[in-house]
DRENDRENZA-491459 format. One record per residue (C-alpha): x, y, z; residue in one letter. Coordinates in nm, 3 decimals. Layout:
BEGIN
[[X,Y,Z],A],
...
This chain:
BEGIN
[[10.323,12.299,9.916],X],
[[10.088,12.080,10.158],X],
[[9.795,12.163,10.374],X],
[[9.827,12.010,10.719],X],
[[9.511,11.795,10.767],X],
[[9.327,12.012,11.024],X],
[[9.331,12.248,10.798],X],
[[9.459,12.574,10.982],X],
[[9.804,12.542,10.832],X],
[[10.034,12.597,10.511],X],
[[10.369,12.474,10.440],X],
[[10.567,12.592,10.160],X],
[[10.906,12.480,9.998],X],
[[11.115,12.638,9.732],X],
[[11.443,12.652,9.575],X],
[[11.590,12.915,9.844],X],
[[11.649,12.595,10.033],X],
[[11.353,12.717,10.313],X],
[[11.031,12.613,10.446],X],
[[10.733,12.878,10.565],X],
[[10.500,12.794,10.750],X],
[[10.169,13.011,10.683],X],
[[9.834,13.131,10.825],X],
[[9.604,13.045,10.556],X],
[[9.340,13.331,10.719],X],
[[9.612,13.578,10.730],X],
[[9.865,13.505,10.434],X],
[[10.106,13.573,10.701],X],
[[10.410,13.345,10.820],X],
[[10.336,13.167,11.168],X],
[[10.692,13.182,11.264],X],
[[11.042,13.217,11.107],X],
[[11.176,13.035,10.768],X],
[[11.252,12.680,10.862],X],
[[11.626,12.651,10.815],X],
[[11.830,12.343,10.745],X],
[[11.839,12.196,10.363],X],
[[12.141,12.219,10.186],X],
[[11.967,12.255,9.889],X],
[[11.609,12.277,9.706],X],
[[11.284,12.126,9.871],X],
[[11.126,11.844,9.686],X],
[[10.825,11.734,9.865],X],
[[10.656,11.761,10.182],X],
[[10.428,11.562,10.373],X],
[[10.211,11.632,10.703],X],
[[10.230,11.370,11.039],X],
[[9.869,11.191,10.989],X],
[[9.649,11.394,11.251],X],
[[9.573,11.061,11.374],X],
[[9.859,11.034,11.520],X],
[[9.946,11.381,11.683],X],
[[10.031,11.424,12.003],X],
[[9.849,11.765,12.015],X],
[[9.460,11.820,11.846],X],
[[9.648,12.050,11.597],X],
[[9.876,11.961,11.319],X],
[[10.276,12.059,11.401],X],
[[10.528,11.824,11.258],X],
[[10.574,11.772,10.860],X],
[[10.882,11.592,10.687],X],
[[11.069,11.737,10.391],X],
[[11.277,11.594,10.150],X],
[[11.539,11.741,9.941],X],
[[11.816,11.751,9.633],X],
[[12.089,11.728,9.940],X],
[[11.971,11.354,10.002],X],
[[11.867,11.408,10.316],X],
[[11.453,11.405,10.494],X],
[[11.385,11.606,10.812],X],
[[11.071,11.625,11.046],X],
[[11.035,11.937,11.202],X],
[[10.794,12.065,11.489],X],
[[10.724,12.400,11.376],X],
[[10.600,12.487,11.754],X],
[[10.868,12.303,11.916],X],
[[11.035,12.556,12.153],X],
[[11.423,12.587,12.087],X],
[[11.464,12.431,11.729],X],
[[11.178,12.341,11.519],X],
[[11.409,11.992,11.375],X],
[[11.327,11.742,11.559],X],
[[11.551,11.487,11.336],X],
[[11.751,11.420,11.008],X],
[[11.718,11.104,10.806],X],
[[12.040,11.040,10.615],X],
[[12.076,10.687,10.431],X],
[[12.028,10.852,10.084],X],
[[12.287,10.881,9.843],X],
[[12.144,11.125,9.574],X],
[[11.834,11.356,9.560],X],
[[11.532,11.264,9.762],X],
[[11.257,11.299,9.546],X],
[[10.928,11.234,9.745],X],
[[10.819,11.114,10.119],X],
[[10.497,11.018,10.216],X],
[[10.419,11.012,10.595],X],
[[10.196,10.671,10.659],X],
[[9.899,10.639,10.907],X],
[[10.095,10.348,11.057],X],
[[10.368,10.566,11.174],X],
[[10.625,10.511,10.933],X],
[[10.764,10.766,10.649],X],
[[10.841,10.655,10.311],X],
[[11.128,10.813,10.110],X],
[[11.246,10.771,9.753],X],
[[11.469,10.900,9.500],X],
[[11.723,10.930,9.236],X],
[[11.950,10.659,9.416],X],
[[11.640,10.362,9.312],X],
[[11.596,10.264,9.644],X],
[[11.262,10.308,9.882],X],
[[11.363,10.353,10.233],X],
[[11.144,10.291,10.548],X],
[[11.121,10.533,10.851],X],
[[10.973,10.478,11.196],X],
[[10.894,10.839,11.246],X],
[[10.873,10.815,11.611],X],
[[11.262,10.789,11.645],X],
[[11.374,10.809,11.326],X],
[[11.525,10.420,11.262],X],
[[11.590,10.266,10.995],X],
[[11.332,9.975,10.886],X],
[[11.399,9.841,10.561],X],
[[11.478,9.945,10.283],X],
[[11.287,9.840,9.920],X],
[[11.508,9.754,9.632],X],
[[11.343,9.668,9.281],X],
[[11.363,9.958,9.057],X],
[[11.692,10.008,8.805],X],
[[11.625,10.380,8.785],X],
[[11.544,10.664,8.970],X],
[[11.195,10.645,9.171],X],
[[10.998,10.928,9.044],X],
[[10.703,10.889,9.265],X],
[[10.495,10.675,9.572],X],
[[10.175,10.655,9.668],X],
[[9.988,10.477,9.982],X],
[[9.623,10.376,9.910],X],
[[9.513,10.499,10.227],X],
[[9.690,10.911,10.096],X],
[[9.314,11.058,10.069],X],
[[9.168,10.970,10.391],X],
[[9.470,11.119,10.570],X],
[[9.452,11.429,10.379],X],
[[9.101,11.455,10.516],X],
[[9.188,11.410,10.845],X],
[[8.854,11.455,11.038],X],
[[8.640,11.627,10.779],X],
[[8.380,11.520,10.491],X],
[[8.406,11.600,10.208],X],
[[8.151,11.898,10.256],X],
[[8.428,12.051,10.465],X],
[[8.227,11.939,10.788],X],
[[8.381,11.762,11.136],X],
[[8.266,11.427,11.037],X],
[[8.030,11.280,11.370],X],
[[8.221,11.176,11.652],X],
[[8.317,11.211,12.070],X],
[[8.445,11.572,11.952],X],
[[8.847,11.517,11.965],X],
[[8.912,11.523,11.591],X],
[[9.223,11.315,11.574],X],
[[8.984,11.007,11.709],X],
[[8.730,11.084,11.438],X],
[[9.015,11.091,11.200],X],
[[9.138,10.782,11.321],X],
[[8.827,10.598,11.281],X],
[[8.827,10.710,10.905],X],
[[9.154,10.573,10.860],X],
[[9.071,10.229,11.006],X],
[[8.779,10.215,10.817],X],
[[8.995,10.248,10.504],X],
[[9.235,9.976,10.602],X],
[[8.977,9.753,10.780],X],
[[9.248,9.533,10.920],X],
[[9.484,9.524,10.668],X],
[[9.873,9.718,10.584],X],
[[9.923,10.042,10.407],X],
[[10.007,9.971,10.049],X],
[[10.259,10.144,9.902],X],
[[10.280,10.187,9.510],X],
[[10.599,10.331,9.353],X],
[[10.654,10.432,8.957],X],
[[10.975,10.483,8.811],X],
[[11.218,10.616,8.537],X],
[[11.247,10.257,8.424],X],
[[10.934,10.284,8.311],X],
[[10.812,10.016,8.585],X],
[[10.598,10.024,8.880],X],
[[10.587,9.804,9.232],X],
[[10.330,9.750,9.511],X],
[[10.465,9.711,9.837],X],
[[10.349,9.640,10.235],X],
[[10.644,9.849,10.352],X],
[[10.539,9.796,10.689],X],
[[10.585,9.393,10.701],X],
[[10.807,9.315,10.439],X],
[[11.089,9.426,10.214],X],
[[11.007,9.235,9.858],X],
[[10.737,9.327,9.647],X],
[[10.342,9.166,9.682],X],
[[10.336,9.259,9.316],X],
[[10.525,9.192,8.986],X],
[[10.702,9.421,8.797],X],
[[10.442,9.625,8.670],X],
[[10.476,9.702,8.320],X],
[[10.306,9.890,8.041],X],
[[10.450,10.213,7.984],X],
[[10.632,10.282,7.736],X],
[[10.877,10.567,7.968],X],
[[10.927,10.696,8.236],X],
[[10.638,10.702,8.531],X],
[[10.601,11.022,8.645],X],
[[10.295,11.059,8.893],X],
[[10.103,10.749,9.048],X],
[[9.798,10.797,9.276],X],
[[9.580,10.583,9.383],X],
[[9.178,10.661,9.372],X],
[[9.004,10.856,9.670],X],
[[8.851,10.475,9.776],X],
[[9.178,10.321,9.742],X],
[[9.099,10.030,9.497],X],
[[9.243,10.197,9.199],X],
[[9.595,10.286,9.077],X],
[[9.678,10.565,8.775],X],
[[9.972,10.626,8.652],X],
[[10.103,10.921,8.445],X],
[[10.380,10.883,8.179],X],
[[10.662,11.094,7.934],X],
[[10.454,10.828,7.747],X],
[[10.166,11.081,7.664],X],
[[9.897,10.795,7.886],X],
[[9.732,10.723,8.202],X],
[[9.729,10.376,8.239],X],
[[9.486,10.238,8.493],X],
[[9.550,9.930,8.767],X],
[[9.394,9.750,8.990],X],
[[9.467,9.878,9.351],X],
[[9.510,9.521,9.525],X],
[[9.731,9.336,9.248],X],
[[9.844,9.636,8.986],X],
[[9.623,9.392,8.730],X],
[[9.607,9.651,8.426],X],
[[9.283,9.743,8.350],X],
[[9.294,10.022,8.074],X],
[[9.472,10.333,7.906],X],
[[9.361,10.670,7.899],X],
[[9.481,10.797,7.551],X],
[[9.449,11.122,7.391],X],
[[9.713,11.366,7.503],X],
[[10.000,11.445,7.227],X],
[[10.290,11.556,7.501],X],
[[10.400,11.383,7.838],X],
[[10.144,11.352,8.084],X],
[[10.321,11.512,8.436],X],
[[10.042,11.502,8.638],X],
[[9.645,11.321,8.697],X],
[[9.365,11.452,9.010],X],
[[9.078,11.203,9.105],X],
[[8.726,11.268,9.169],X],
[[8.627,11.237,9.486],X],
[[8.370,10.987,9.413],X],
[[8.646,10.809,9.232],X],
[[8.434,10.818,8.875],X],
[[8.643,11.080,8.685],X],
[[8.957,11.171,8.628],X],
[[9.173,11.493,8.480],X],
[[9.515,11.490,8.317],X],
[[9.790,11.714,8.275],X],
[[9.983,11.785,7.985],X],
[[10.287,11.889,7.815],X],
[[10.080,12.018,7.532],X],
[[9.890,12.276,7.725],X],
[[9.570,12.097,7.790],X],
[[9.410,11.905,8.042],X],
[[9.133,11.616,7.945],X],
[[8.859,11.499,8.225],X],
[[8.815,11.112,8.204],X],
[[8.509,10.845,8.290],X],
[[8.705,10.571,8.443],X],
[[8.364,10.334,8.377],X],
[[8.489,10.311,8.027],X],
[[8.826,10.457,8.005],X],
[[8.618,10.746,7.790],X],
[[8.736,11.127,7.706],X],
[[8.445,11.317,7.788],X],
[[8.590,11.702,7.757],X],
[[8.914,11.827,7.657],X],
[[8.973,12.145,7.880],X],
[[9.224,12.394,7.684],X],
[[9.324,12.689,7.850],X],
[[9.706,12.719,7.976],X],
[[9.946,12.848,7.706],X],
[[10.203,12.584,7.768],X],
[[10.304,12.270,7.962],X],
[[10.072,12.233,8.272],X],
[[10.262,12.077,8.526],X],
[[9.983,12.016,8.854],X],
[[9.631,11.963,8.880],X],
[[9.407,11.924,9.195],X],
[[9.035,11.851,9.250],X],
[[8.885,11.988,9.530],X],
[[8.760,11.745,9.799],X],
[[8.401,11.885,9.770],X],
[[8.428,11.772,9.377],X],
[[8.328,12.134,9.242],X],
[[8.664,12.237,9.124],X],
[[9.037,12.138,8.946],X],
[[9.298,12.397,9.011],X],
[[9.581,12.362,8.748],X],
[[9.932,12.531,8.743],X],
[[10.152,12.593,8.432],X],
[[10.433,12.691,8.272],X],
[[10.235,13.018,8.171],X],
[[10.266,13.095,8.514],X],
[[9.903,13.102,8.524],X],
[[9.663,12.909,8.799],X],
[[9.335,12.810,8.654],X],
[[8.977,12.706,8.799],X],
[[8.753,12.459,8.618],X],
[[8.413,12.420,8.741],X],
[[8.234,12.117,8.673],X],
């Protein structure tokens, strides 16, 4: 499921092979089921606002178990596809569209593959991992969630076309430099990458977990890296070299998922043993353990205002958590 950052739309995909596209005002679908999967949707990810073509949000990439990644225009007249990307061999497992106009997909055949969105080509493909890649990350993944708002929800100031103000937040992220891209895997490993100038790693292996990486994020101000392990941690890296810089220790199952403050202070957890734990990053301290769920929790997400974590478990339960 993904909000489109101008924040008028919802896209939803599911095991019956479909994407909907939704009215978030209504709860009603803004046009038919998205057809074209061969089999369950993995992940999707919205076009940067940035770089529309239009001042609203309309294409989105999905991935999928059938190996393939498509970017549809859900207003395109005629057929909302607009084109398939092909070059993987086994399930696609996540795809992160870039704010330099590339897309990023990775999966269960190891390899990290390189998109230019605009046509769909081929750029390079990153090899480094010996198992599946679980999960990728760019640093620059909150600001282009934001798109053109504050965190108060508010049009951040600007000439009033909202894909320039979001495209001044975005360059004042990078300042200059590439997108870095950091990937965690079933080896138990994790790379950092400038996808968009090179194929080889700008890091070393990273290493530190004892299993498989699950989830990797990096902070809301980009300079930090956590990673979530079948491990039971959240280790914690530095954002420019993956330099480790502590572990987050406490839960007693597999840690699926992690959310970041927006201030980039604190930090929650998600567990296989039914709880979630909030973190100070400052000192790598537990400061509350937040029981609740009545089994594995499986997502968590703080709210970019910082007042609230939704969680979803295998209780089939979603829960609020007020700070």
């Amino acid at each position: 499921i993904a909000w489109a950052p101008d924040g008028k739309t919802l896209i939803s995909g599911g095991r019956d092979n479909d994407i909907r596209v939704w009215d978030p005002d209504t709860g009603k679908e803004k046009c038919k089921p998205l057809k074209g999967h061969r089999q369950f949707i993995n992940m999707i990810t919205w076009e940067p606002l940035h770089l529309s073509a239009t001042q609203d949000s309309r294409r989105f990439a999905s991935c999928s178990k059938d190996g393939t990644t498509k970017i549809w225009n859900y207003k395109r007249s005629g057929t909302p596809l607009e084109m398939t990307l092909g070059q993987h061999t086994k399930s696609v497992l996540c795809v992160k569209w870039g704010g330099e106009g590339l897309i990023y997909t990775a999966g269960q055949d190891r390899e990290i593959n390189v998109w230019r969105a605009a046509d769909g080509t081929l750029c390079r493909t990153l090899k480094g991992h010996a198992h599946w890649v679980n999960t990728i990350a760019l640093n620059t993944d909150y600001v282009l969630r934001m798109g053109p708002y504050n965190e108060r929800g508010q049009i951040a100031a600007g000439d009033g076309d909202i894909r320039e103000i979001a495209r001044k937040r975005y360059e004042e992220v990078v300042d200059g430099k590439p997108e870095v891209l950091c990937s965690g895997s079933e080896d138990n490993t994790m790379y950092l990458w400038h996808g968009s100038k090179q194929k080889a790693p700008v890091s070393g292996r990273i290493t530190g977990h004892q299993k498989g990486v699950i989830f990797v994020s990096f902070s809301p101000d980009g300079r930090t890296i956590a990673s979530s392990s079948f491990d039971k941690s959240v280790k914690i890296w530095h954002g420019g070299t993956g330099a480790f810089q502590g572990t987050l220790r406490g839960h007693v199952g597999r840690v699926y998922r992690h959310t970041w403050a927006p201030d980039s202070r604190l930090l929650v957890s998600a567990s296989e043993d039914s709880t979630m734990k909030l973190w100070r990053l400052r000192d790598f301290s537990l400061l509350q353990d937040l029981p609740g769920h009545a089994g594995s929790v499986f997502a968590c997400d703080w709210a970019p205002n910082g007042s609230t974590v939704a969680s979803g478990g295998a209780d089939k339960t979603l829960k609020l958590w007020r700070q």
